[in-house]
PQR file of N, CA, C, O and H, with PARSE charges and radii, in Angstrom:
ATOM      1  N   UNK A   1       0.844  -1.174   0.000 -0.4000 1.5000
ATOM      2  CA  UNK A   1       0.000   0.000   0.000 -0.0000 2.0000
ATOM      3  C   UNK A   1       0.893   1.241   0.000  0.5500 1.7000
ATOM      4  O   UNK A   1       1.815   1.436   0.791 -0.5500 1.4000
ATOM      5  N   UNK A   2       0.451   2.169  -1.121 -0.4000 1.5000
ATOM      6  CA  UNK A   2       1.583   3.178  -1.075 -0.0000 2.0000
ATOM      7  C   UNK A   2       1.166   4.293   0.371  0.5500 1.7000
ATOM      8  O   UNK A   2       0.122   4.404   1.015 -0.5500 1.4000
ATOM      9  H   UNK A   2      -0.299   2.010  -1.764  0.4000 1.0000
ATOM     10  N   UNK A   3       2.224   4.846   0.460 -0.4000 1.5000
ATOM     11  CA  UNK A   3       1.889   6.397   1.262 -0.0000 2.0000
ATOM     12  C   UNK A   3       1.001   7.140   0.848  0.5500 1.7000
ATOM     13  O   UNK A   3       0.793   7.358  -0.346 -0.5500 1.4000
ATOM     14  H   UNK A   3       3.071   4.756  -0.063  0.4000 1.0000
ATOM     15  N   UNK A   4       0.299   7.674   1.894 -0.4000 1.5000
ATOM     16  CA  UNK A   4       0.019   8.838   1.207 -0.0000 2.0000
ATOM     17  C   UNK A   4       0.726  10.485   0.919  0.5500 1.7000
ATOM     18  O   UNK A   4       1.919  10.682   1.153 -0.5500 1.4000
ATOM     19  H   UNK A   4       0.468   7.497   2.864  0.4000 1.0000
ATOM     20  N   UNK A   5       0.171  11.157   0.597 -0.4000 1.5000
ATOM     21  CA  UNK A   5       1.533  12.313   0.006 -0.0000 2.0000
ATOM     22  C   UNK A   5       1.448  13.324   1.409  0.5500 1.7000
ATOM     23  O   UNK A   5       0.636  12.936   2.249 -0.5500 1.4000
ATOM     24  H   UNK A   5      -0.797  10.998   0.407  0.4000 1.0000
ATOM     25  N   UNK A   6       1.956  14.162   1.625 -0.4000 1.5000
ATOM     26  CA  UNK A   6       1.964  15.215   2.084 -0.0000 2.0000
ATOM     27  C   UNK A   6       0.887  15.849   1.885  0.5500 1.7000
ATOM     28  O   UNK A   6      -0.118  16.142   2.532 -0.5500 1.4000
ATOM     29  H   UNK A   6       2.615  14.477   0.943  0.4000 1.0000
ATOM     30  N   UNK A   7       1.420  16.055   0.538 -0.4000 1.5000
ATOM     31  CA  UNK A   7      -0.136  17.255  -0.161 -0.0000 2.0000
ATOM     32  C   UNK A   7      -0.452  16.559  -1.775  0.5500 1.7000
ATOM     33  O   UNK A   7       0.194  15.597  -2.190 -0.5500 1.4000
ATOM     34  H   UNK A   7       2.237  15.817   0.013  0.4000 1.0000
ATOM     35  N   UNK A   8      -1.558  17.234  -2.577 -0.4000 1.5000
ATOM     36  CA  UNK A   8      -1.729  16.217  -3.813 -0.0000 2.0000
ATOM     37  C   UNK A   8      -0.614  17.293  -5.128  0.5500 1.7000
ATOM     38  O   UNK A   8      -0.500  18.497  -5.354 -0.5500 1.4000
ATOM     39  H   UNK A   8      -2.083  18.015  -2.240  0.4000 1.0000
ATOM     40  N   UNK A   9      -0.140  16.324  -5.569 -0.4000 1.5000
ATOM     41  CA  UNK A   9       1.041  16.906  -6.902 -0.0000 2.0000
ATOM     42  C   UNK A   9       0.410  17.070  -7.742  0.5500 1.7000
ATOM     43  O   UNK A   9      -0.629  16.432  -7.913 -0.5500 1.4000
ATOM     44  H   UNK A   9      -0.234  15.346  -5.386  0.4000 1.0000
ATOM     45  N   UNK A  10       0.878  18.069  -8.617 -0.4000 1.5000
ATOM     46  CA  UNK A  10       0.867  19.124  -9.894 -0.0000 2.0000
ATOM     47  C   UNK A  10       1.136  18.687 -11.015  0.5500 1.7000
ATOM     48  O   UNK A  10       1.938  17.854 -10.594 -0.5500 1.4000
ATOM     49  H   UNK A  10       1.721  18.587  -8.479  0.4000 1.0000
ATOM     50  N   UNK A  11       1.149  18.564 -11.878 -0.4000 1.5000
ATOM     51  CA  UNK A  11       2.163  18.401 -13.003 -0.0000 2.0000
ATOM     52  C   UNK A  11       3.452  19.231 -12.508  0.5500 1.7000
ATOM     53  O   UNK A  11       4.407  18.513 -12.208 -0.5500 1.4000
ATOM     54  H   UNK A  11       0.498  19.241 -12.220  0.4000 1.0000
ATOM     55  N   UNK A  12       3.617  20.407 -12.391 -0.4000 1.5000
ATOM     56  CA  UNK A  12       4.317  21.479 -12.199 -0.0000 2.0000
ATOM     57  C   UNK A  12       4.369  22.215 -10.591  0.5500 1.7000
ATOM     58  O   UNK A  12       3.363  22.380  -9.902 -0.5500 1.4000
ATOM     59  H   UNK A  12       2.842  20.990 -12.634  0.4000 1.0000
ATOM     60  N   UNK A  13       5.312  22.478 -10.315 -0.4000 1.5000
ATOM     61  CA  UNK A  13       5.277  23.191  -9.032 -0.0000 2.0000
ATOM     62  C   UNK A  13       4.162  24.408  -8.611  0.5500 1.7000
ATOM     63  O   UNK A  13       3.425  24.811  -9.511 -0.5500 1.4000
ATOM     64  H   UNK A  13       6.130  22.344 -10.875  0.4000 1.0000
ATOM     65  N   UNK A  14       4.085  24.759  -7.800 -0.4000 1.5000
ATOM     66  CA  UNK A  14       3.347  25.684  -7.725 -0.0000 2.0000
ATOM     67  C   UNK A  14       4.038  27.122  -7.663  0.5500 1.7000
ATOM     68  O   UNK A  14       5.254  27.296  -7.585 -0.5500 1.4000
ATOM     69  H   UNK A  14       4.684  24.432  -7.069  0.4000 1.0000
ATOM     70  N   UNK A  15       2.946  28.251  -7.715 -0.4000 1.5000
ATOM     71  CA  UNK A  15       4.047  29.588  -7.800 -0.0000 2.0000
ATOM     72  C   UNK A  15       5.095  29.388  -8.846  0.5500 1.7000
ATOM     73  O   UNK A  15       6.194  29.773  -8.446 -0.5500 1.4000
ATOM     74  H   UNK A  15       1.958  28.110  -7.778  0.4000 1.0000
ATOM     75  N   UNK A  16       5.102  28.858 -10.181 -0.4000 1.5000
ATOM     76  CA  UNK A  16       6.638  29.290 -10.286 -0.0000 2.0000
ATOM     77  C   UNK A  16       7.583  28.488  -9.857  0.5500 1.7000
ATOM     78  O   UNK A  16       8.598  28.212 -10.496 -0.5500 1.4000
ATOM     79  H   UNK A  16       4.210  28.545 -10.506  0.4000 1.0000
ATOM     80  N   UNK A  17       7.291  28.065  -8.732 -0.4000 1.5000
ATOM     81  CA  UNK A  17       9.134  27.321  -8.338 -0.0000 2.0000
ATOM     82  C   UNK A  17       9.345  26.285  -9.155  0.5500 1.7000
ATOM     83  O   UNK A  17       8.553  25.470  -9.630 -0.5500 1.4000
ATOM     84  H   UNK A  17       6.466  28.289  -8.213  0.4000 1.0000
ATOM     85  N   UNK A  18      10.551  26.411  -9.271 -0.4000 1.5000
ATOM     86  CA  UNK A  18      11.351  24.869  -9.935 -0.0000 2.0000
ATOM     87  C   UNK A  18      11.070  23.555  -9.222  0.5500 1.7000
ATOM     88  O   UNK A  18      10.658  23.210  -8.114 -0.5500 1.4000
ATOM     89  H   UNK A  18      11.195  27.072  -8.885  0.4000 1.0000
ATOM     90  N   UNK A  19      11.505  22.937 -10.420 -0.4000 1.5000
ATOM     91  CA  UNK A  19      11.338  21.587  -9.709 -0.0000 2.0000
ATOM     92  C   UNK A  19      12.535  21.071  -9.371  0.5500 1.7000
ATOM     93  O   UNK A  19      12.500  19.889  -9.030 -0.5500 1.4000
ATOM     94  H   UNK A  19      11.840  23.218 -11.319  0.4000 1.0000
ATOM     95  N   UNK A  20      13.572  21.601  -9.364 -0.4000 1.5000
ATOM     96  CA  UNK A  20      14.934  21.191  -8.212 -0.0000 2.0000
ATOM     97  C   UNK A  20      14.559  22.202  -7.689  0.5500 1.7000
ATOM     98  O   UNK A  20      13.907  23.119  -8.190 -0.5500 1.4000
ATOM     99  H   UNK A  20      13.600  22.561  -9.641  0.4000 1.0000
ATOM    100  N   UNK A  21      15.208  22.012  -5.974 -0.4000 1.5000
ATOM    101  CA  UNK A  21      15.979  22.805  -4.829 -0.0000 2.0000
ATOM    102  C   UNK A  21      16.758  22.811  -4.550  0.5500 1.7000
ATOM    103  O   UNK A  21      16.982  21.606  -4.668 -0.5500 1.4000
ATOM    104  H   UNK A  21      15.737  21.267  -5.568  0.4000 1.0000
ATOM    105  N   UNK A  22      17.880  23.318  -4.067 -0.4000 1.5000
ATOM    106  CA  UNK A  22      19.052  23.180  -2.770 -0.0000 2.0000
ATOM    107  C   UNK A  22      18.583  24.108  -2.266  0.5500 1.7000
ATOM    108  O   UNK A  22      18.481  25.221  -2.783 -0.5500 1.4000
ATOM    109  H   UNK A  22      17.698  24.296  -3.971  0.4000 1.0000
ATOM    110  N   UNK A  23      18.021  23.599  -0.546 -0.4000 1.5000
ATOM    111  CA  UNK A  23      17.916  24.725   0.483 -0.0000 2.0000
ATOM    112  C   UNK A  23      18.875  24.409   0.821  0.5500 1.7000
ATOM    113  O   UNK A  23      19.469  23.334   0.741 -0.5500 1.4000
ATOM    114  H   UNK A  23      18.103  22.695  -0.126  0.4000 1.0000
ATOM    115  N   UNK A  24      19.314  26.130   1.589 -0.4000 1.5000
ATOM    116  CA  UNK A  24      20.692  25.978   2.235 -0.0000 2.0000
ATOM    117  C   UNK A  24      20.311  27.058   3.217  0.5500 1.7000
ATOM    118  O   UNK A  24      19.481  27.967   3.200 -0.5500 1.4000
ATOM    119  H   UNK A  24      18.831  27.003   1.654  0.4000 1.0000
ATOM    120  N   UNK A  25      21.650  26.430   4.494 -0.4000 1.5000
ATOM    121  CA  UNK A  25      21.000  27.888   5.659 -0.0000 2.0000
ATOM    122  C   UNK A  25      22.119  27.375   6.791  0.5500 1.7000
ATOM    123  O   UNK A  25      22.951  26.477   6.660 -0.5500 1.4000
ATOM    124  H   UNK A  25      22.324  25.692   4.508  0.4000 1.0000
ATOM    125  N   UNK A  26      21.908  28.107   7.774 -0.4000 1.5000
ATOM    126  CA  UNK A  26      22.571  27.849   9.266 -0.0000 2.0000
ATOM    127  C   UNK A  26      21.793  26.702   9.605  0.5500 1.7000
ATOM    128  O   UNK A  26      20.766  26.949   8.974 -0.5500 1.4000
ATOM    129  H   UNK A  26      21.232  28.836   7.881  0.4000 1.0000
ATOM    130  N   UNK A  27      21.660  25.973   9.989 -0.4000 1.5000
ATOM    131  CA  UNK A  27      21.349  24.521  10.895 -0.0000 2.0000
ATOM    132  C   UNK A  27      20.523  25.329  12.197  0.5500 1.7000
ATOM    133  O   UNK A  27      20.891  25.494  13.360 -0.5500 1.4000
ATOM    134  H   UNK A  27      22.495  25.772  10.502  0.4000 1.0000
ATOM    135  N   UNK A  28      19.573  25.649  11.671 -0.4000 1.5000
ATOM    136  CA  UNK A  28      18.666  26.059  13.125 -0.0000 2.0000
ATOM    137  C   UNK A  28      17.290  25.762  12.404  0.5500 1.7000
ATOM    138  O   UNK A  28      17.260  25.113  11.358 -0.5500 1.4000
ATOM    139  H   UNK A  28      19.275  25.514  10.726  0.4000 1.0000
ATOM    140  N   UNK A  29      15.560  26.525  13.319 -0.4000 1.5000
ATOM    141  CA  UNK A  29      14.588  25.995  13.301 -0.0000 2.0000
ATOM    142  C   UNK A  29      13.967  26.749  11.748  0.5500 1.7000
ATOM    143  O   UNK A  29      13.089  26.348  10.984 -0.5500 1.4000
ATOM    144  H   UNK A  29      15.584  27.052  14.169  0.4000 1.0000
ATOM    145  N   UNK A  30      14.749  27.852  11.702 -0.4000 1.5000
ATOM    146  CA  UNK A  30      14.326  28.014  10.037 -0.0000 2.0000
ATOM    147  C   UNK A  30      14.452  27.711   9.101  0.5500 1.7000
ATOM    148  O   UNK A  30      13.801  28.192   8.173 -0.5500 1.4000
ATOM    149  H   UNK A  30      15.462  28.177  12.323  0.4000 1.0000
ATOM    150  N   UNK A  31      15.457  26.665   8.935 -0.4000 1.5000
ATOM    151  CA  UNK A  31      16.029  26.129   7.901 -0.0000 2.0000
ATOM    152  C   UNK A  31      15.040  24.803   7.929  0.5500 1.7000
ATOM    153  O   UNK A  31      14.497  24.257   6.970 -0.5500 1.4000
ATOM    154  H   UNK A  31      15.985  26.274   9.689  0.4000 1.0000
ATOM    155  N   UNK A  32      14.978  24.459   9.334 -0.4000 1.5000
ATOM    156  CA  UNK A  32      13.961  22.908   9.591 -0.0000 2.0000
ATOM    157  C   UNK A  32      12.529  23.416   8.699  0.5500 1.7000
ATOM    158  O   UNK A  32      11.966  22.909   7.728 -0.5500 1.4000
ATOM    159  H   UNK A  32      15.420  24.903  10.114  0.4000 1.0000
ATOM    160  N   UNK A  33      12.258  24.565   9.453 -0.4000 1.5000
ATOM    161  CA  UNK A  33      10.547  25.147   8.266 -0.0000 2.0000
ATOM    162  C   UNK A  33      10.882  24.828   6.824  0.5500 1.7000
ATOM    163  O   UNK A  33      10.235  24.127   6.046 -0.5500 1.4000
ATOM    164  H   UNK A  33      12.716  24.976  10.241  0.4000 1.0000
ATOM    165  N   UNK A  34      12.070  25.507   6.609 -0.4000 1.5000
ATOM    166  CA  UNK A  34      12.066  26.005   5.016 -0.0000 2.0000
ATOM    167  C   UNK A  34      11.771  24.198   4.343  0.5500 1.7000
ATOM    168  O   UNK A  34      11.106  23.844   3.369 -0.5500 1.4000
ATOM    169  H   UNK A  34      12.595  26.076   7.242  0.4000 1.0000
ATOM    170  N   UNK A  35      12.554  23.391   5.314 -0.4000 1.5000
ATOM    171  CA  UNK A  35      12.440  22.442   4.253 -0.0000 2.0000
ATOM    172  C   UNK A  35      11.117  21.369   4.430  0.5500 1.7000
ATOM    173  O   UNK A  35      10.756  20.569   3.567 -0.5500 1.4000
ATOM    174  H   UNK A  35      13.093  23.679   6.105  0.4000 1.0000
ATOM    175  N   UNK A  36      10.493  21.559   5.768 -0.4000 1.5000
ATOM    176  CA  UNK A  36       8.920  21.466   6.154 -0.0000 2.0000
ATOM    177  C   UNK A  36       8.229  21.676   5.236  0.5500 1.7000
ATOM    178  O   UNK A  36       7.802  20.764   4.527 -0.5500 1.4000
ATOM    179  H   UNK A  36      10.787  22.208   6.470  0.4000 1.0000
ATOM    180  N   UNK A  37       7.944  23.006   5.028 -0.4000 1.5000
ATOM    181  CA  UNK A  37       7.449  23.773   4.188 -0.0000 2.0000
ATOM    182  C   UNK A  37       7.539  23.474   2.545  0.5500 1.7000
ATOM    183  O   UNK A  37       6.675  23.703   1.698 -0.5500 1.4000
ATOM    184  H   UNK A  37       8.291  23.746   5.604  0.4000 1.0000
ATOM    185  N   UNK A  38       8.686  22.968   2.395 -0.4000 1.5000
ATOM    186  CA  UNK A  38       9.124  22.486   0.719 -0.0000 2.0000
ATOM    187  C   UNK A  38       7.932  20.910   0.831  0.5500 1.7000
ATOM    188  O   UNK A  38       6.940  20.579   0.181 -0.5500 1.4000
ATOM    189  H   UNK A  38       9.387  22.782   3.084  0.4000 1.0000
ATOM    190  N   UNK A  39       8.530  20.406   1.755 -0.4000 1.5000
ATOM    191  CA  UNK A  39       7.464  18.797   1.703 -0.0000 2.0000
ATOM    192  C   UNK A  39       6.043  18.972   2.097  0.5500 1.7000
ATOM    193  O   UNK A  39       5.089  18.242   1.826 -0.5500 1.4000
ATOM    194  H   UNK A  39       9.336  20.674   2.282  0.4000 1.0000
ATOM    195  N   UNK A  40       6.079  20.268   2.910 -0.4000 1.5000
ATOM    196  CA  UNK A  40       3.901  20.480   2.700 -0.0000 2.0000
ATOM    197  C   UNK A  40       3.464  20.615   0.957  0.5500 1.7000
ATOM    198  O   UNK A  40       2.426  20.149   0.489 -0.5500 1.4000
ATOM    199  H   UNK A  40       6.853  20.861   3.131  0.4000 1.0000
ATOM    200  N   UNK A  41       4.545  21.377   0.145 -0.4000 1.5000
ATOM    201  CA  UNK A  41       3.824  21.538  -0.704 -0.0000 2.0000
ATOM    202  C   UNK A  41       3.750  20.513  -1.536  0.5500 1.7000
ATOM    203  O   UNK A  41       2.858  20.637  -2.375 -0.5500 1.4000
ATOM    204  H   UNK A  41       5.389  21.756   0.526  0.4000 1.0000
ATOM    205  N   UNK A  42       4.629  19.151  -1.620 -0.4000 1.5000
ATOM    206  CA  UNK A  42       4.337  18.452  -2.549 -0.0000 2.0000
ATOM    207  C   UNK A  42       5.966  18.009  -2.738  0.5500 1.7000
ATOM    208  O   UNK A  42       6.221  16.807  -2.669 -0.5500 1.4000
ATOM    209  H   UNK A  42       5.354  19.050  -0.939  0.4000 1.0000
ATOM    210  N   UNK A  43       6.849  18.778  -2.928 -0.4000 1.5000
ATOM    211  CA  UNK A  43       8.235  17.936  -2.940 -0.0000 2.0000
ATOM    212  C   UNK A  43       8.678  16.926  -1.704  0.5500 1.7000
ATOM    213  O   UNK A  43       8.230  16.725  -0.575 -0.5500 1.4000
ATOM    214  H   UNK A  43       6.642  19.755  -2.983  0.4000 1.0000
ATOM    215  N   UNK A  44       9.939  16.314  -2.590 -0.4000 1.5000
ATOM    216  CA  UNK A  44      10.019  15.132  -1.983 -0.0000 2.0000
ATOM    217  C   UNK A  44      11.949  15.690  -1.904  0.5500 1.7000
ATOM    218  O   UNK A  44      12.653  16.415  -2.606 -0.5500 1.4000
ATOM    219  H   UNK A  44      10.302  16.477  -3.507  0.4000 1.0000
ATOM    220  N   UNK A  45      12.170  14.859  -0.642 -0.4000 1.5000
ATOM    221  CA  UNK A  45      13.802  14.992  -0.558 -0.0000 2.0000
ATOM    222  C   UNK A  45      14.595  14.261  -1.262  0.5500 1.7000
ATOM    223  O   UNK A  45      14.375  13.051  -1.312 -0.5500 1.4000
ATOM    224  H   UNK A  45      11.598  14.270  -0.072  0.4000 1.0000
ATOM    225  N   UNK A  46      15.562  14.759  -1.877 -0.4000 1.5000
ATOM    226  CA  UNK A  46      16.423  14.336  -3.142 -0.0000 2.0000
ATOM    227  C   UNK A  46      18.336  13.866  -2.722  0.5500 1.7000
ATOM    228  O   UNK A  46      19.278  14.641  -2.892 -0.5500 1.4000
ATOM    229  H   UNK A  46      15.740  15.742  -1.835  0.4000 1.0000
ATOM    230  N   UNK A  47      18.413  12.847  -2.331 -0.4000 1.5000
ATOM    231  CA  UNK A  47      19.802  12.821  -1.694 -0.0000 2.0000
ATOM    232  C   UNK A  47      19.929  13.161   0.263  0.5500 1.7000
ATOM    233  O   UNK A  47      19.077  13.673   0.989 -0.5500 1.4000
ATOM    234  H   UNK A  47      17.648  12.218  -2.193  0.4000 1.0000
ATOM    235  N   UNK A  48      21.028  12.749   0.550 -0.4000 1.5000
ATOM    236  CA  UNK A  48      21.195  12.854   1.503 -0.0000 2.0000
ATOM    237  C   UNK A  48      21.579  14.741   2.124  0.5500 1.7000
ATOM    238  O   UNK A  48      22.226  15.562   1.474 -0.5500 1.4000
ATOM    239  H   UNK A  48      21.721  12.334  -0.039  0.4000 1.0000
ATOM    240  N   UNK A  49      21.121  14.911   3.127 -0.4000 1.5000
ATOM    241  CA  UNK A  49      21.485  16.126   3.749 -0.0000 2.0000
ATOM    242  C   UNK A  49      22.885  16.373   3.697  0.5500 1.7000
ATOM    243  O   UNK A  49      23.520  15.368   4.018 -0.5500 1.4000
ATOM    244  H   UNK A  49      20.595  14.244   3.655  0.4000 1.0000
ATOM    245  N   UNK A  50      23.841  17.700   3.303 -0.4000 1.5000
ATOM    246  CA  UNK A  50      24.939  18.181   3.533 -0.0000 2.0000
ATOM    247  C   UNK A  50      25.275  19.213   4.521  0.5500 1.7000
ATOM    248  O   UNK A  50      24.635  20.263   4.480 -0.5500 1.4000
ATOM    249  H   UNK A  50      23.325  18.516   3.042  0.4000 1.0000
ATOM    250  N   UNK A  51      26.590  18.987   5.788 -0.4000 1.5000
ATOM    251  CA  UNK A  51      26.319  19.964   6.529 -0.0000 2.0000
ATOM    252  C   UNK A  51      28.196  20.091   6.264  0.5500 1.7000
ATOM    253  O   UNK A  51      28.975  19.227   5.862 -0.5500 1.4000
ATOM    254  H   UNK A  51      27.110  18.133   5.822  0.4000 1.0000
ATOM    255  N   UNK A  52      28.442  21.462   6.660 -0.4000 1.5000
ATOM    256  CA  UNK A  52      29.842  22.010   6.396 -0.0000 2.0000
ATOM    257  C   UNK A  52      30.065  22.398   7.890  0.5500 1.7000
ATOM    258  O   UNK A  52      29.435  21.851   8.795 -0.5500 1.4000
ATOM    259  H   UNK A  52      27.809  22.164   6.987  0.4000 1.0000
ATOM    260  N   UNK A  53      30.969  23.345   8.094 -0.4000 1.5000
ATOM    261  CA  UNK A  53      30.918  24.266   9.097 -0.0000 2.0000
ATOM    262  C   UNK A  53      31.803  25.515   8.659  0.5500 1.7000
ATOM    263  O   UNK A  53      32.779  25.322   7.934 -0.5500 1.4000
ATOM    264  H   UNK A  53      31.481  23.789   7.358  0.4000 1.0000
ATOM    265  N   UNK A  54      31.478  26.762   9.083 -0.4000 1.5000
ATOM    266  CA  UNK A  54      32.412  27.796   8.389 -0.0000 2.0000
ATOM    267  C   UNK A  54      33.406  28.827   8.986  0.5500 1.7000
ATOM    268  O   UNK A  54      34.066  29.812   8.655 -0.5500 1.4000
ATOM    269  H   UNK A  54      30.685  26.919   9.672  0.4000 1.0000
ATOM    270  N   UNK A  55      33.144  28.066  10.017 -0.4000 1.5000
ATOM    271  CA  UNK A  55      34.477  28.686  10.841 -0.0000 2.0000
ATOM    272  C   UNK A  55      33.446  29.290  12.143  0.5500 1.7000
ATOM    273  O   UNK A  55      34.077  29.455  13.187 -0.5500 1.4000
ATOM    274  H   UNK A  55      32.608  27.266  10.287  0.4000 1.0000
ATOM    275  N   UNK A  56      32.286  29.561  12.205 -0.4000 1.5000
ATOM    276  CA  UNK A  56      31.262  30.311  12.973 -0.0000 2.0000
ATOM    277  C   UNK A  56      30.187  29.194  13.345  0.5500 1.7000
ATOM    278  O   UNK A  56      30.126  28.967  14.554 -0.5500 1.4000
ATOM    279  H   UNK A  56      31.773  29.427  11.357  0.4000 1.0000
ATOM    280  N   UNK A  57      29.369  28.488  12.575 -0.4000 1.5000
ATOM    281  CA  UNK A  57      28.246  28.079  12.464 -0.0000 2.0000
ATOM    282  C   UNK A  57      28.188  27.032  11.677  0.5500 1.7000
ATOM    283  O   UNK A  57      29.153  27.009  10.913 -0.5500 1.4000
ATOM    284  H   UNK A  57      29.418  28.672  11.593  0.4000 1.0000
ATOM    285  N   UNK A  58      27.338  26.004  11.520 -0.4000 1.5000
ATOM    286  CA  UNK A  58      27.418  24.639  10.701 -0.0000 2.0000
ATOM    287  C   UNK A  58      26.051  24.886   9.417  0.5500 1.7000
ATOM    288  O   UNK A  58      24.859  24.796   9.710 -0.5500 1.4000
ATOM    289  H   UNK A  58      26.554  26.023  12.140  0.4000 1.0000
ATOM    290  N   UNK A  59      26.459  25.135   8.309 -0.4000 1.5000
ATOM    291  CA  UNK A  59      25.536  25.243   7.331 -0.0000 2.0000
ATOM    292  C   UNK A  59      24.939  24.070   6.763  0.5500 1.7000
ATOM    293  O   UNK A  59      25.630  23.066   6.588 -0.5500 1.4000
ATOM    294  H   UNK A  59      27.427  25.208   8.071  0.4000 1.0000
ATOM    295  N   UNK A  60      23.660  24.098   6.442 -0.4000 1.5000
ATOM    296  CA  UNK A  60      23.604  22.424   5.707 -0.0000 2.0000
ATOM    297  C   UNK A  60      22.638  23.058   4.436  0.5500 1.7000
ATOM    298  O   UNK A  60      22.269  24.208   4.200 -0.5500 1.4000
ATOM    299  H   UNK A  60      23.099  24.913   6.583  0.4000 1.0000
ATOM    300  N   UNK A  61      22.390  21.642   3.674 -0.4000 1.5000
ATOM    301  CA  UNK A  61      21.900  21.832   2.533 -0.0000 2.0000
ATOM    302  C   UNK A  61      21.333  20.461   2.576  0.5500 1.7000
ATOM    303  O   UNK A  61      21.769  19.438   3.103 -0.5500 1.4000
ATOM    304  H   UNK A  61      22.690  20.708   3.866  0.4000 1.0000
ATOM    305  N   UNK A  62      20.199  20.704   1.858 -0.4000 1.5000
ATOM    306  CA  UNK A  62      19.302  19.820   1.651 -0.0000 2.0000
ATOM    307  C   UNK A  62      18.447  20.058  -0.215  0.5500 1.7000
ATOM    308  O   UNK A  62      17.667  20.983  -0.440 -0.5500 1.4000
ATOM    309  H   UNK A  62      19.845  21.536   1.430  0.4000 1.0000
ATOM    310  N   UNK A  63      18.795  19.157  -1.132 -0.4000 1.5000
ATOM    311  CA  UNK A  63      17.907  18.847  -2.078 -0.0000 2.0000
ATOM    312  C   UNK A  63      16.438  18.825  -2.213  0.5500 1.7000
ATOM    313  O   UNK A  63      16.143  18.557  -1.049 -0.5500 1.4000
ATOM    314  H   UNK A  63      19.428  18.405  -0.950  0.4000 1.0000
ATOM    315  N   UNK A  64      15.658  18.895  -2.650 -0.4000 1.5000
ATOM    316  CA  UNK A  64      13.852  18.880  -2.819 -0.0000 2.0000
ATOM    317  C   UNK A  64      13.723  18.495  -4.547  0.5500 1.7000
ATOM    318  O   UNK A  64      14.731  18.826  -5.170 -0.5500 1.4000
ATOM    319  H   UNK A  64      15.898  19.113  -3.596  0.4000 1.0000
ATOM    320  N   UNK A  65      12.901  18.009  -5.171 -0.4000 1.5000
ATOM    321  CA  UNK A  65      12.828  17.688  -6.052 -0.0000 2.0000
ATOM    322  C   UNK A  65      11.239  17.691  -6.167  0.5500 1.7000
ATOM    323  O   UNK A  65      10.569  17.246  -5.235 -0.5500 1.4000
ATOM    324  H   UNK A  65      12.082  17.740  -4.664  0.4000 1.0000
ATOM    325  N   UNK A  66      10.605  18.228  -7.393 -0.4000 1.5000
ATOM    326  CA  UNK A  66       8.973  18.303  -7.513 -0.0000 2.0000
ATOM    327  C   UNK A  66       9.026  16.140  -7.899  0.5500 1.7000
ATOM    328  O   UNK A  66       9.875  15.482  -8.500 -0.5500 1.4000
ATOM    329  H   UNK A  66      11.149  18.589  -8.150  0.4000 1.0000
ATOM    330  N   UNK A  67       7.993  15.795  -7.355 -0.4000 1.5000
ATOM    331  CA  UNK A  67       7.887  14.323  -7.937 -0.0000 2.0000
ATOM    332  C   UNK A  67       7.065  14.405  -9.524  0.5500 1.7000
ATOM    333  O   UNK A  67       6.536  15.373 -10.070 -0.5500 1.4000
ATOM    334  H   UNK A  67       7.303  16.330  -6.866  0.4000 1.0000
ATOM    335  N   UNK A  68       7.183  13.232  -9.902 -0.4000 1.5000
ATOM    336  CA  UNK A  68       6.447  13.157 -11.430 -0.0000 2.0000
ATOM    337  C   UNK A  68       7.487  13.981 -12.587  0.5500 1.7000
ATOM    338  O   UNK A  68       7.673  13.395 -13.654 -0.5500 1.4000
ATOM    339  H   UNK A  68       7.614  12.446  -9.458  0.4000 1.0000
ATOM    340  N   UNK A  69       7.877  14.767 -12.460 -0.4000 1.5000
ATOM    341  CA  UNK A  69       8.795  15.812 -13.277 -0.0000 2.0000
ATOM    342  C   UNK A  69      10.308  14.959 -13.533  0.5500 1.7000
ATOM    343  O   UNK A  69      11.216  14.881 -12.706 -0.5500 1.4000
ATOM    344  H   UNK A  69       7.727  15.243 -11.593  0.4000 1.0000
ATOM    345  N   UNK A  70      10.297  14.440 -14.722 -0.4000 1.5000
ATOM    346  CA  UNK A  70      11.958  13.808 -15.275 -0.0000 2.0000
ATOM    347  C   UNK A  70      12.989  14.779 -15.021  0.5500 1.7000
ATOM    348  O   UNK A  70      12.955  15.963 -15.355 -0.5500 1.4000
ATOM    349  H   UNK A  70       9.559  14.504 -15.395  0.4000 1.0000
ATOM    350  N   UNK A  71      14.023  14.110 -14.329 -0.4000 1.5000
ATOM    351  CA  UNK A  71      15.278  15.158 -14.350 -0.0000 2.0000
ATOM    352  C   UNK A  71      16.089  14.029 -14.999  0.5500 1.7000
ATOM    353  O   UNK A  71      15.927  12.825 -14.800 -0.5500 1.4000
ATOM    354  H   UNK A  71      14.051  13.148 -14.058  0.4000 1.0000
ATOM    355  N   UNK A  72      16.933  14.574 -15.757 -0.4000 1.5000
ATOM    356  CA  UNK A  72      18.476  13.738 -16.340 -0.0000 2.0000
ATOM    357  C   UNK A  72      19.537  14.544 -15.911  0.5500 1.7000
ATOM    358  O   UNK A  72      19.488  15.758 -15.707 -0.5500 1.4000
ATOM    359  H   UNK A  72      17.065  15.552 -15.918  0.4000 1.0000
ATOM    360  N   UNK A  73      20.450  13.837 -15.792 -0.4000 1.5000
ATOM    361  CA  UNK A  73      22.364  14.002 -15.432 -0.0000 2.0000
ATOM    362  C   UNK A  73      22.727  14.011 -16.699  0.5500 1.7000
ATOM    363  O   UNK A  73      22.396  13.393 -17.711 -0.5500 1.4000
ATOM    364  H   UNK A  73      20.490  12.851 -15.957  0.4000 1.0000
ATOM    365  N   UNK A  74      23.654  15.037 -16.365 -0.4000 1.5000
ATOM    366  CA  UNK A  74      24.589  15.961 -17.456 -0.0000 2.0000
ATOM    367  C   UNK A  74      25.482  15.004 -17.559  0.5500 1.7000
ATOM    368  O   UNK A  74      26.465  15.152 -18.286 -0.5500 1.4000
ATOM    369  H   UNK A  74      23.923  15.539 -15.542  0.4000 1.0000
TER
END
């Protein structure tokens, strides 16, 4: 039995947005929304999370990808 979604998918993103992401940010509770917020609307996470640090603070990055929408490698 599949999942169910978050929210129901588009052909196309909504607003405009692409169908890749890289969020990127400081590693705190806004960055947790931003990417909340990417999976309320219908994307799905693309790869594993990346976190750095920059001498101050630990940045991470996270992928989103619209589902249904073909992507190919260069």
């Amino acid at each position: 039995m599949p999942l169910p979604s978050a929210a129901p998918t588009a052909a196309a993103p909504p607003d405009g947005l692409p169908s890749y992401r890289l969020l990127t940010g400081p590693d705190d509770a806004a960055f947790c929304r931003r990417v909340s917020d990417a999976l309320a609307l219908g994307y799905v996470l693309h790869g594993s999370p990346a976190a750095t640090f920059n001498g101050q603070t630990v940045i991470v990055a996270q992928a989103v990808i619209w589902p249904g929408v073909r992507h190919t490698t260069l």
